[in-house]
C-alpha positions as CSV (number, residue, x, y, z in Angstrom):
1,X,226.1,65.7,31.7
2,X,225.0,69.1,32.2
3,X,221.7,70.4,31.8
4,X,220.3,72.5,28.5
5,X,216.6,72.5,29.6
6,X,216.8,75.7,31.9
7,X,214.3,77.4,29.4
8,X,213.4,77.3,25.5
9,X,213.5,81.2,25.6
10,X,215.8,81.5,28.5
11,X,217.6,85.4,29.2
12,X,220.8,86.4,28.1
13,X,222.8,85.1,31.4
14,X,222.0,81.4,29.9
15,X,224.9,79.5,28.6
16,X,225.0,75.6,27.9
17,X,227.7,73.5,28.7
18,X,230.1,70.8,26.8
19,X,229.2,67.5,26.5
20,X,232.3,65.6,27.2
21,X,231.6,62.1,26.3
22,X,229.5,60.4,24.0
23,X,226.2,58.7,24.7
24,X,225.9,56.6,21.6
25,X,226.0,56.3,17.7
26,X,222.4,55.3,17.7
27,X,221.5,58.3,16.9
28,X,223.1,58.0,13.5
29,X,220.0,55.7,12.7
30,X,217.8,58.6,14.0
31,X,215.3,60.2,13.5
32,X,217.3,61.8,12.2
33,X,218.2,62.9,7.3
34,X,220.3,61.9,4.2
35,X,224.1,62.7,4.1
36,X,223.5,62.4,0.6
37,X,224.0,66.2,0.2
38,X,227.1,68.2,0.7
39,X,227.6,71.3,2.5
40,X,227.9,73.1,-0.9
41,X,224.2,71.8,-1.4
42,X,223.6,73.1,1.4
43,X,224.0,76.6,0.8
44,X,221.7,76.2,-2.2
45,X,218.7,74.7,-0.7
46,X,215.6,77.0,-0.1
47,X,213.4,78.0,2.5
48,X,212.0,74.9,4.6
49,X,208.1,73.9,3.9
50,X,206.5,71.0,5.5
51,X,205.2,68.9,2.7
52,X,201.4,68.5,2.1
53,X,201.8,64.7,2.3
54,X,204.2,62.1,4.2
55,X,204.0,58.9,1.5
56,X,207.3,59.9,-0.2
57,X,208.2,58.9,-4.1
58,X,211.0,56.6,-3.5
59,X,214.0,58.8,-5.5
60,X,215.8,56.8,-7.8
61,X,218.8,59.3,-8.6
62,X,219.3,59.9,-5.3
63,X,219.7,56.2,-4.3
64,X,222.8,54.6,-2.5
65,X,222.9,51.2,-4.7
66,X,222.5,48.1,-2.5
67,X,225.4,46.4,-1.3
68,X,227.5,45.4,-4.3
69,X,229.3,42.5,-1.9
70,X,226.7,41.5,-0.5
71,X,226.9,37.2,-0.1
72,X,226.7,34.7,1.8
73,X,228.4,31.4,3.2
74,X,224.8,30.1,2.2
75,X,225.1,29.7,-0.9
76,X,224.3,32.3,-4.0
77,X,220.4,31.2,-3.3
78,X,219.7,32.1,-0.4
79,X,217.1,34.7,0.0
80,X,218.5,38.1,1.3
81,X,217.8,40.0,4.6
82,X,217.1,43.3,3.0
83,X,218.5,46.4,5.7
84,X,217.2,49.7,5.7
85,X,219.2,52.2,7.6
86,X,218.3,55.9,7.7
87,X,221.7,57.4,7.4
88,X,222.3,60.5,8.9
89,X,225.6,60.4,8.8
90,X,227.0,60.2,4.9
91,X,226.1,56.8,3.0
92,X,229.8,55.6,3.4
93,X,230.3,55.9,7.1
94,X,226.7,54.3,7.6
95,X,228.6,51.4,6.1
96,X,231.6,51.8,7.8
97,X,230.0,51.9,11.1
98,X,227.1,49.2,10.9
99,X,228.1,46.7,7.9
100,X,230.1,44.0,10.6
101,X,227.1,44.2,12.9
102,X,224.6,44.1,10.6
103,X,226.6,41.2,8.4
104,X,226.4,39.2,12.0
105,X,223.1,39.9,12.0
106,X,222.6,38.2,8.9
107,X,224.6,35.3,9.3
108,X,223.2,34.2,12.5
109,X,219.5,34.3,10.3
110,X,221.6,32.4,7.5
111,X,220.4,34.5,4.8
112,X,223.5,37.0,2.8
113,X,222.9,40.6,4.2
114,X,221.8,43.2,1.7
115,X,221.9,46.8,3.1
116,X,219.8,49.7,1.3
117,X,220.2,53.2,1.4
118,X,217.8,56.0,0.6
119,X,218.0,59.5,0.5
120,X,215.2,60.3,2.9
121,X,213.1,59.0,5.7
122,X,210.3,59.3,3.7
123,X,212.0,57.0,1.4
124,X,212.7,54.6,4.0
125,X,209.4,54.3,5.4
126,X,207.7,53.7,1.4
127,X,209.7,51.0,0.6
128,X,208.7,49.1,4.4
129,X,204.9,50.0,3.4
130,X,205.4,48.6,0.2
131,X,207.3,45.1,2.0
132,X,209.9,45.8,-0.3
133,X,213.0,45.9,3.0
134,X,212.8,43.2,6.2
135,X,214.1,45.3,8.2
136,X,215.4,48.9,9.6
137,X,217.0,51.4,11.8
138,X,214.4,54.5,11.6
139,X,214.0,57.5,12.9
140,X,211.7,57.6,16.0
141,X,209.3,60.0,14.1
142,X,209.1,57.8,11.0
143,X,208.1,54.8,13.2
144,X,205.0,57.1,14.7
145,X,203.8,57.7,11.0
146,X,204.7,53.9,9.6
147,X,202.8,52.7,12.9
148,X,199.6,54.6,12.9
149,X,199.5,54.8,8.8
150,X,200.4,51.1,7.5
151,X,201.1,49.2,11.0
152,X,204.9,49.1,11.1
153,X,206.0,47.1,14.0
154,X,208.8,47.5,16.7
155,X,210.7,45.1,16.9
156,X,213.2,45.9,19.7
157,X,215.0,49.1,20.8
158,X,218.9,50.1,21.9
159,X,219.4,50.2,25.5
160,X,221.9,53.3,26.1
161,X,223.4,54.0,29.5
162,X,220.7,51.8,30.9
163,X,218.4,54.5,28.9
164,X,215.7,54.4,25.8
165,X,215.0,57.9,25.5
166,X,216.9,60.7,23.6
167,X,217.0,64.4,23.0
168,X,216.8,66.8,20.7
169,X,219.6,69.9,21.1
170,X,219.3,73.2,19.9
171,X,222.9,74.9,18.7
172,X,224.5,78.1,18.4
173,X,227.7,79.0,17.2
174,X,230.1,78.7,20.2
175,X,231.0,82.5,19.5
176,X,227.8,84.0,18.5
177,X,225.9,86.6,20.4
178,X,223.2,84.0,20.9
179,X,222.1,82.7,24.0
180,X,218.6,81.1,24.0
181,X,216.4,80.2,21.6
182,X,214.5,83.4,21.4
183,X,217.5,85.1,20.3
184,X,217.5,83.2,17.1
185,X,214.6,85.1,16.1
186,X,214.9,86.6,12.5
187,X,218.0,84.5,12.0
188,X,219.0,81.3,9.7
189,X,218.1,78.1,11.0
190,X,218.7,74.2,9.8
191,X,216.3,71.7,9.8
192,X,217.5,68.3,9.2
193,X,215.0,66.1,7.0
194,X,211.2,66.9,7.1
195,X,209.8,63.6,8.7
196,X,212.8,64.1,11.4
197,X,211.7,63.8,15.0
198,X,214.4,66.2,16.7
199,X,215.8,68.0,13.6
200,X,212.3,69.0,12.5
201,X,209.1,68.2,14.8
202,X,210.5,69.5,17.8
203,X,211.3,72.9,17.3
204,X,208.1,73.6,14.9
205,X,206.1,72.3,18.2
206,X,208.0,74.3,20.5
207,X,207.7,77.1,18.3
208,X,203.6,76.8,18.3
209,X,203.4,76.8,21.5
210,X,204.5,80.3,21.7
211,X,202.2,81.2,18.5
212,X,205.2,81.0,16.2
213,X,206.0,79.3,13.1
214,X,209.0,78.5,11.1
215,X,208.3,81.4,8.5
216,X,206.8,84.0,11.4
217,X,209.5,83.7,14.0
218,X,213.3,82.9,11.8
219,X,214.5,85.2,8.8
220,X,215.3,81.7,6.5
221,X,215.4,78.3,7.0
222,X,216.8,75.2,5.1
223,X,217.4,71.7,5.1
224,X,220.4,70.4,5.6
225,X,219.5,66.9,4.6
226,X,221.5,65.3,7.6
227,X,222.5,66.0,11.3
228,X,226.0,66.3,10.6
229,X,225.5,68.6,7.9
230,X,223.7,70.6,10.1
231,X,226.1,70.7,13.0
232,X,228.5,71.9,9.7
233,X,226.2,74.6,8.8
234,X,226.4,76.2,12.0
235,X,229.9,75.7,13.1
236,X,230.9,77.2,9.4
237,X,228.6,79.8,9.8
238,X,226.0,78.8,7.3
239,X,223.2,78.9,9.5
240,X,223.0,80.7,13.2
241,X,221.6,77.8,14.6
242,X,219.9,74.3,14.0
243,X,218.4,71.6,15.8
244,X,219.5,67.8,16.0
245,X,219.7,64.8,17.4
246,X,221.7,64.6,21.1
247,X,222.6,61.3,19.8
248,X,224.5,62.7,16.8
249,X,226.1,65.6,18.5
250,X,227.7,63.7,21.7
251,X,228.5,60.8,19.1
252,X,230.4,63.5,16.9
253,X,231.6,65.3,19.8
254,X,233.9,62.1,20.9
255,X,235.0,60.9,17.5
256,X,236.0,63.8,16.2
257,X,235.1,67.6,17.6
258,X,235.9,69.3,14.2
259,X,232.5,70.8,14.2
260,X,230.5,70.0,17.5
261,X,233.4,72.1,19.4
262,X,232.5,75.1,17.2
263,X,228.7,75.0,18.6
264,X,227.5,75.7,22.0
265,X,223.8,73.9,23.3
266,X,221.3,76.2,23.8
267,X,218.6,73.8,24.9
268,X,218.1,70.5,25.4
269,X,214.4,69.2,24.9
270,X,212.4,66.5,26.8
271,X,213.4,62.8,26.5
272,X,211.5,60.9,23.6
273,X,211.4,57.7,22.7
274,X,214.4,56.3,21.3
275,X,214.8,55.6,17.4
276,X,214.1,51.9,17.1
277,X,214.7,48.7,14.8
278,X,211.3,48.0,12.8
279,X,209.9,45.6,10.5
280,X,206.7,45.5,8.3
281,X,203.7,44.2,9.5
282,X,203.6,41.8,6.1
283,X,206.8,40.1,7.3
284,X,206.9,36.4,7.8
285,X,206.1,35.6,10.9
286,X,209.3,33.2,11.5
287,X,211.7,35.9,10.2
288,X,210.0,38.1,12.3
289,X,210.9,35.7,15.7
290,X,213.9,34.8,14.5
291,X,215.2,38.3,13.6
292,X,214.2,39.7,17.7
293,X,215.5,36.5,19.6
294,X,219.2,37.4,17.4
295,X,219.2,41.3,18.2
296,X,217.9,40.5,22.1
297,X,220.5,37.7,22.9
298,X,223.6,40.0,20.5
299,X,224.9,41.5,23.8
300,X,225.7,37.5,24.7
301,X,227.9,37.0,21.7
302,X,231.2,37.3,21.9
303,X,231.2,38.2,18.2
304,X,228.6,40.9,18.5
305,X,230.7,42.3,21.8
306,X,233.0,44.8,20.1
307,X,231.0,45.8,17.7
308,X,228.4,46.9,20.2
309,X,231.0,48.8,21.9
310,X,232.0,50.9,19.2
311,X,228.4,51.7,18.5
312,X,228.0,52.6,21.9
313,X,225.1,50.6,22.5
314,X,224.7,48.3,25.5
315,X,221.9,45.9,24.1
316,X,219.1,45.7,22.4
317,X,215.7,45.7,24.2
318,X,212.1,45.2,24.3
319,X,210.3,48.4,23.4
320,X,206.3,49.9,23.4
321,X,204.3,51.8,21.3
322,X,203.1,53.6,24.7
323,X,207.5,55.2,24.4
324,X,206.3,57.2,21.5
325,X,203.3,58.8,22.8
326,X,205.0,62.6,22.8
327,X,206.4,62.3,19.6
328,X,202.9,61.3,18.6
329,X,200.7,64.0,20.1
330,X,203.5,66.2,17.9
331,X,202.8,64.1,14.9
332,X,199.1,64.6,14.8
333,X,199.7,68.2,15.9
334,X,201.5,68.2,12.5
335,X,198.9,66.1,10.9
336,X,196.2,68.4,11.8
337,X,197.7,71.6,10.7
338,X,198.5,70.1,7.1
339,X,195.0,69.6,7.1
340,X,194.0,73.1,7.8
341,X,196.1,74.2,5.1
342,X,194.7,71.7,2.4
């Protein structure tokens, strides 16, 4: 893999290079977004604000109804196992991609699996305060807030080319003028979702520490609602560039180049933590146990082998609290300046 991180504000000689290969679909949990909105929506969402408050109103019309076939070998009684998954990829290829595994997952708990779908991480993240979801794939950002507001717990982490960390990549179009970062200044940019780690947190914090900010240094921003649709934006011209999840881009960029091979890297950030599997601190202690030992020992079942594979994921693993600390000193960076503002 070639390296983007010559310089956020790099000179005109910079160019970035082609990912080639995929890293890992992981990143369609991440940190990053919705894939509830199309590119159409797109074009009419307004300028980007960060909102004066992270607990987000879970959104009932914007809701992805829970898994109508959901059942279970167990019998019609069993209690559920209630699955969260941030989609940033489009509601139906979230299914497509993580039912099998995640229907495993459940059967080896002997409970029928039910998978929920929200519209936003902040959605996400309200329904594991309120208890109301066992377990979920989140966004590396959203785990920071759930931890240090309500005490949501890790409770184990993808293992990617013998790796937990990922980055954020900042895009061009392949045949734009633009070269670094810098030269995006006055331009149109895409966010992803506001609580996003690498389609949101990073480039603001980048941006502040050169005295910028979203509205002082780009001519427009929006959100895009998802990583994919951003990649859209900017290979169709919607936006000059955007910034997602490395994860999502090198994922895309194997399966299907449509978009990624219209975009060109301008930088690629730091490593962070990688987006992790986390469960409410109110969840039964057995359930807790049980759910870790089946996700630790998955790489072992022969069941659980391909379905790995096409995810791109090597195992699941351990993780700390003490992974997350940059994207926390970013969070409360964040914290503080919503503060100020109030």
């Amino acid at each position: 893999m070639g390296r983007h991180d010559a310089g956020l504000f790099g000179g005109p000689g910079q160019r970035s290079q082609r990912i080639g290969r995929a890293v890992v679909f992981w990143g369609l949990l991440l940190c990053a977004s919705a894939g509830l909105l199309g590119l159409a929506t797109i074009a009419m969402l307004g300028g980007a604000r960060v909102p004066q408050t992270r607990r987000a109103k879970v959104d009932l019309g914007h809701v992805v109804p829970e898994d109508p076939q959901a059942g279970s070998p167990r019998g019609p009684n069993a209690q559920p196992l209630r699955v969260a998954v941030a989609a940033m990829l489009s509601p139906k290829d979230t299914r497509r991609w993580y039912r099998d595994l995640l229907q495993l997952v459940a059967e080896r708990a002997g409970r029928p699996l039910v998978l929920v779908q929200r519209g936003s991480y902040g959605e996400i993240n309200e329904l594991l305060r309120q208890g109301q979801i066992d377990m979920a794939f989140v966004c590396s950002g959203p785990y920071v807030a759930g931890h240090d507001e309500f005490g949501l717990e890790l409770l184990a982490v993808p293992m990617v080319n013998g790796k937990t960390v990922y980055h954020a990549y900042f895009l061009a179009h392949r045949s734009s003028p633009i070269e670094c970062f810098g030269d995006l200044r006055g331009r149109t940019f895409a966010f992803t979702d506001p609580d996003s780690n690498t389609g949101y947190l990073v480039p603001c914090y980048e941006l502040a520490q050169r005295g910028e900010t979203p509205e002082s240094f780009f001519g427009d921003t929006f959100f895009a609602r998802s990583h994919d649709n951003a990649i859209k934006a900017v290979a169709e011209g919607m936006a000059d560039g955007a910034s997602v999840a490395q994860l999502i881009w090198d994922f895309l960029h194997a399966v299907d180049p449509t978009h990624t091979s219209q975009t060109k890297i301008l930088y690629r950030s730091p490593p962070y933590g990688i987006p992790p599997v986390v469960v409410p601190p109110e969840l039964n202690g057995d359930l807790k146990r049980t759910l870790r030992a089946i996700l630790l020992s998955l790489h072992r079942d022969p069941r659980a082998t391909s379905l790995l594979a096409r995810l791109r994921i090597e195992r699941f693993v351990l993780g700390e609290d003490a992974m997350y600390e940059s994207i926390r000193k970013m969070w409360q960076w964040r914290e503080a300046g919503e503060r100020a503002k109030s």
